[in-house]
C-alpha positions as CSV (number, residue, x, y, z in Angstrom):
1,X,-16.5,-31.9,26.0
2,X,-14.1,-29.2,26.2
3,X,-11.7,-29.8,29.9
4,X,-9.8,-26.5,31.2
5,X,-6.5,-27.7,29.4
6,X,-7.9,-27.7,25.5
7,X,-9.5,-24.2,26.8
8,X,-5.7,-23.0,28.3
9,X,-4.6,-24.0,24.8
10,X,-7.2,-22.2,22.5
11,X,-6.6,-19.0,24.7
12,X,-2.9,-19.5,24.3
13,X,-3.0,-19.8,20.6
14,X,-5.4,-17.3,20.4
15,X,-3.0,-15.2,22.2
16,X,0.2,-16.3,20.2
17,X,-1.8,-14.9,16.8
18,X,-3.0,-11.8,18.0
19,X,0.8,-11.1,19.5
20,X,2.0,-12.0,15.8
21,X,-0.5,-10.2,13.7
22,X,-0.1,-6.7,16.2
23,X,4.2,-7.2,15.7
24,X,3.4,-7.4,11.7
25,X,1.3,-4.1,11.8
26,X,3.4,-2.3,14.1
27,X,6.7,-3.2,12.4
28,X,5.5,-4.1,8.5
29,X,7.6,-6.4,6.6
30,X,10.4,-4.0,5.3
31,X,12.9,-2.2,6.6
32,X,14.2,-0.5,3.6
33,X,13.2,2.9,2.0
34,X,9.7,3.2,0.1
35,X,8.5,5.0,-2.9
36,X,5.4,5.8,-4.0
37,X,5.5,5.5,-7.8
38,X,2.3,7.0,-9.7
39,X,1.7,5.7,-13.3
40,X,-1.0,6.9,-15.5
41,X,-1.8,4.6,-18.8
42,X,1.3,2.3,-18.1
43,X,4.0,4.2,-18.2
44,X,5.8,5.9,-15.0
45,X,4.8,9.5,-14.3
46,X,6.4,10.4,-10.9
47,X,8.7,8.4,-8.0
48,X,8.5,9.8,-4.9
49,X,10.4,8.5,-1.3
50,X,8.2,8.4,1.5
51,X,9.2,8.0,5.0
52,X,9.4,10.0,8.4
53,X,11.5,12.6,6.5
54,X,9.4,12.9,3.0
55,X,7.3,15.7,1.8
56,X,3.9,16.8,1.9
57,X,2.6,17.8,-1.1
58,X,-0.2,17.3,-3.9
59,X,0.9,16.5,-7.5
60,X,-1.7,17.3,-10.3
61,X,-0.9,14.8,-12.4
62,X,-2.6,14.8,-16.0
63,X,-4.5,11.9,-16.7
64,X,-6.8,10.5,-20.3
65,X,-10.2,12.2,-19.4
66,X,-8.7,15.1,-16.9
67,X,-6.7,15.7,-13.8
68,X,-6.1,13.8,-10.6
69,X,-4.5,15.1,-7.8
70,X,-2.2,12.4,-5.6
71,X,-1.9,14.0,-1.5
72,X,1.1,12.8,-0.2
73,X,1.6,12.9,3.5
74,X,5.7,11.9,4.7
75,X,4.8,8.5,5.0
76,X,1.0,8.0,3.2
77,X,-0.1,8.6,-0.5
78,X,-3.9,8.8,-1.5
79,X,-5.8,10.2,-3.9
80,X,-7.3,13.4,-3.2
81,X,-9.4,14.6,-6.0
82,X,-10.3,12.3,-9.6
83,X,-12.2,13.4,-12.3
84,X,-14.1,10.0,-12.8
85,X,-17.5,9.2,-12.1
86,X,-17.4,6.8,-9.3
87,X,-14.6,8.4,-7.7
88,X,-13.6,4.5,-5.9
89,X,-9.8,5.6,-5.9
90,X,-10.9,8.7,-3.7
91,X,-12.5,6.5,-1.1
92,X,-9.6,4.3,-0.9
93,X,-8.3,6.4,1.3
94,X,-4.4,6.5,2.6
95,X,-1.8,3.8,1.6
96,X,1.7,3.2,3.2
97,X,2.9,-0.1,3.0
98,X,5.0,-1.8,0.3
99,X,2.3,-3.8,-2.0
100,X,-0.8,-1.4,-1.2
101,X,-2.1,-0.2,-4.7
102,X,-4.8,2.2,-5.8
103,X,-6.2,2.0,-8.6
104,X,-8.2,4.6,-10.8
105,X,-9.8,2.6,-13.7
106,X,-11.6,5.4,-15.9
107,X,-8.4,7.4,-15.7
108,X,-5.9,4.5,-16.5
109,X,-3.8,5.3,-13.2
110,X,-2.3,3.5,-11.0
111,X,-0.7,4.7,-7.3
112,X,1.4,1.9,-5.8
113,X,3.8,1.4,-2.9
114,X,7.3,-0.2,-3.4
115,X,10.7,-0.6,-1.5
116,X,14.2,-1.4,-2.2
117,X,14.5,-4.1,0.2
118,X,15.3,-7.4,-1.4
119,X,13.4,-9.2,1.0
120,X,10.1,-7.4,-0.7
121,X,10.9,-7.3,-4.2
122,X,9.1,-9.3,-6.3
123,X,11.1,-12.5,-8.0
124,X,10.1,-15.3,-9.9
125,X,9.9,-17.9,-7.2
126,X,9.5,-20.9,-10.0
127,X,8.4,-21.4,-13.7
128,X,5.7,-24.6,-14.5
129,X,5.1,-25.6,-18.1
């Protein structure tokens, strides 16, 4: 049987987790400048810095079987338009956070989010054999 203590604790947990997931989505985990870096086929096509302060553009960037076009919105890259048939990389919708990818598989292009923070960047933590 549950007494008014365990349910004073599970609220307070409760509570403690829902205070640390809100800090984590208000604040992120990086606190240095972020690029949005477009590739198509595996090698780089275009860096641009996001933040406050970036631009708002489209890019028309050529891709295997067409065009894409990449919206970028100060802080927020999606894609706009693709000429594939499922069009899964439109739907995504808007990325802005260091690690968010989107991915446009028929076209062999790839939208991701980086920073230069060291904290973020992405080292070999160990090697097994």
């Amino acid at each position: 049987m549950i007494t008014r203590g365990d349910k004073t604790l599970i609220i307070f947990i409760l509570l403690v987790a829902l205070f640390i997931f809100v800090g984590f989505q208000v604040y992120g985990f990086t606190g240095g400048r972020t690029y949005a870096i477009i590739e198509v086929d595996g090698n780089p096509y275009q860096k641009v810095s996001l933040g406050e302060d970036g631009p708002q553009l489209k890019i028309n960037v050529p891709v295997p079987y067409g065009e894409n076009v990449v919206e970028i919105d100060r802080d927020k890259v999606r894609m706009f338009y693709a000429d594939c048939p499922d069009g899964d990389c439109v739907r995504q919708g808007w990325i802005s956070r260091p690690g968010q990818i989107i991915v446009c598989l028929p076209n062999r292009m790839v939208i991701k989010i980086e920073s230069d923070d060291k904290l973020t960047q992405k080292d070999v933590d160990a090697v097994s054999f």
